[in-house]
N, C-alpha and C positions, 0 to 999 in steps of 0.2 A: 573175462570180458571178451566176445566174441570179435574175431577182425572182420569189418565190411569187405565183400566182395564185389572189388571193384574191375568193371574191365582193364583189359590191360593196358588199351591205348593211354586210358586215365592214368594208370600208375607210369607209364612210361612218362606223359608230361609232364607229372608231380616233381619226379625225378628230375627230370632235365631244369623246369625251374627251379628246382632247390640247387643244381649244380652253378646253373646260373645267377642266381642269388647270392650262395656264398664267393663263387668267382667274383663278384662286383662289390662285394664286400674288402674281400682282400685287395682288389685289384686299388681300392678309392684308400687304402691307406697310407701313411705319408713316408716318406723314403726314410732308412734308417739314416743316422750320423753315418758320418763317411770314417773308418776308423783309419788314423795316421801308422798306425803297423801295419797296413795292407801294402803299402810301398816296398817296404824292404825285404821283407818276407817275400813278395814278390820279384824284387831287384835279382836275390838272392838265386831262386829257381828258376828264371832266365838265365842267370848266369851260368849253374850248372849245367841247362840242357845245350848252352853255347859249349863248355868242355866236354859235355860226353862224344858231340857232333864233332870234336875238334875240327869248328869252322875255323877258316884263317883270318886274321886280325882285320883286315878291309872289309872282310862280309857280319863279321860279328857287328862290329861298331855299328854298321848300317842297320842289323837289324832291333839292335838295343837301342839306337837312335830314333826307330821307325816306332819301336813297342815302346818306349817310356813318354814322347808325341803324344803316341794313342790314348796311352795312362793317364797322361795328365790332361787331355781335351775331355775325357769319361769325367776324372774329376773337378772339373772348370764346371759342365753341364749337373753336375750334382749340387755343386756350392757355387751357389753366386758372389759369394764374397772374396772368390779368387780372381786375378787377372787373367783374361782368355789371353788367347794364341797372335791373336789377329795383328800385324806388324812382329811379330816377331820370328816367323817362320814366313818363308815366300809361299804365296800359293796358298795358305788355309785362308777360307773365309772366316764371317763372323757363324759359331757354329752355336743351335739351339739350346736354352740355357733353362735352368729348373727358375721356378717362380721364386722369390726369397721368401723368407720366412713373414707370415704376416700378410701374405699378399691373397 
């Protein structure tokens, strides 16, 4: 079966909508579960790269206190059925939150 010979500006558009096509495809699909071993696992390898740095005890804590914050406002905006931040940390607002299931 012979290929059409198409200009190329043609095949270059073909291309790019089909890139954008499947981009919007992927993009509109729905976020996976949140897996509960992504904490610890993670806990864990902060913590090592805190002793490889051998930071001192006052800057560690600061910045485990600052990354596990961060970790869990990522996971608040993933799962609505967790409690956000907001009154329990000074200074975070109320921070954007995924739609719940259903919705």
């Amino acid at each position: 079966m012979p290929t059409p010979n198409l200009p190329q500006g043609v095949v270059l558009r073909l291309r790019r909508s089909l890139v954008a096509l499947l981009a919007g495809m992927v993009a509109c699909a729905p976020a996976p579960a949140v897996d509960p071993s992504l904490v610890p696992v993670w806990a864990r390898t902060w913590y090592g790269a805190i002793r490889v740095e051998r930071l001192a005890p006052p800057v560690a804590s600061r910045l485990m206190a600052y990354a596990t914050t961060t970790l869990y406002a990522g996971l608040v905006a993933a799962d609505p059925s967790l409690p956000g931040l907001r009154g329990l940390v000074n200074g975070i607002p109320d921070l954007p939150r995924a739609a719940g299931r259903g919705e």
